[in-house]
C-alpha positions, 0 to 999 in steps of 0.5 A: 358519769361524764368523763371530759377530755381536751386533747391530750387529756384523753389518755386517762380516759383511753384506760379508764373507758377500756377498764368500764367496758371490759367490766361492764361487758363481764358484769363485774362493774365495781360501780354500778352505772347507768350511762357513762357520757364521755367527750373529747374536744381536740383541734383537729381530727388528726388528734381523733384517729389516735382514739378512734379505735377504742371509741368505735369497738365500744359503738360497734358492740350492742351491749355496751352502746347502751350504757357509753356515750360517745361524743367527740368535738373539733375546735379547729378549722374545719373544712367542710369538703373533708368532713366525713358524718359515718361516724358511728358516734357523735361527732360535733364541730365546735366548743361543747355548750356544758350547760345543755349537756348537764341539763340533758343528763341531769333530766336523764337521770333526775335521781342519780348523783352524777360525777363530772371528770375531767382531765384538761385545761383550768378553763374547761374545768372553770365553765364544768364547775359553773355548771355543776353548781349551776344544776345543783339544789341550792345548799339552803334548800337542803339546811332547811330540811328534816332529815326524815323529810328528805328526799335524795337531790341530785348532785353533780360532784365535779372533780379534775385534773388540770395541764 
């Protein structure tokens, strides 16, 4: 699963990453998941401190490092003097390039489907869906196949909520 969240987008996602956590931690995921890879883009780490919590008790904790992701991304000016690196999750400066993170995941998990979520802008979710169906099978491919000869083809399943 890869959750995608630009600024104030992430406040969906505070509840829903919390709601996986407190699942996964008790066992009673209603979803079976192998990796939940979350990232937030925001202008400036202001923006960050207000989620950084919920982000750092999902690091801090062993279990649950193995199945989140953590990945946050400063779009704004950076000065490099402030700029700290103890982070216990990754931290980039810049726009996420979608199409490496796709691949990266799609290698990861060549035979899962993978849904992509995103709450932020139209343009966020316009390079999210290019990469969705850049990394999935070409339709025909799958037309031209018995269903007995059929082996599952990954998919990545784009879904969004756009402000």
């Amino acid at each position: 699963m890869m959750l995608v969240a630009a600024g104030v987008g992430v406040t969906p996602f505070a509840s829903i990453l919390k709601t996986l956590a407190f699942q996964a931690k008790n066992g009673v995921l209603e979803t079976p998941l192998k990796k939940v890879a979350f990232y937030w883009t925001c202008r400036n780490e202001d923006e960050f401190n207000s989620f950084k919590e919920i982000m750092v008790g999902i690091c801090e904790d062993a279990y649950l490092g193995q199945i989140f992701e953590l990945n946050t991304y400063l779009t704004g000016e950076i000065n490099l003097k402030k700029v700290t690196a103890n982070q216990i999750y990754n931290q980039y400066a810049g726009r996420p390039d979608w199409n490496r993170i796709g691949k990266k995941i799609g290698d990861e998990f060549p035979d899962d489907d993978i849904g992509v979520f995103l709450c932020g802008p139209a343009t966020i979710g316009h390079q999210l869906s290019a990469m969705c169906k850049k990394l999935n099978p070409p339709p025909a491919s799958i037309r031209n196949q018995r269903v007995s000869d059929m082996k599952h083809q990954r998919r990545f399943m784009f879904f969004k909520e756009n402000f």
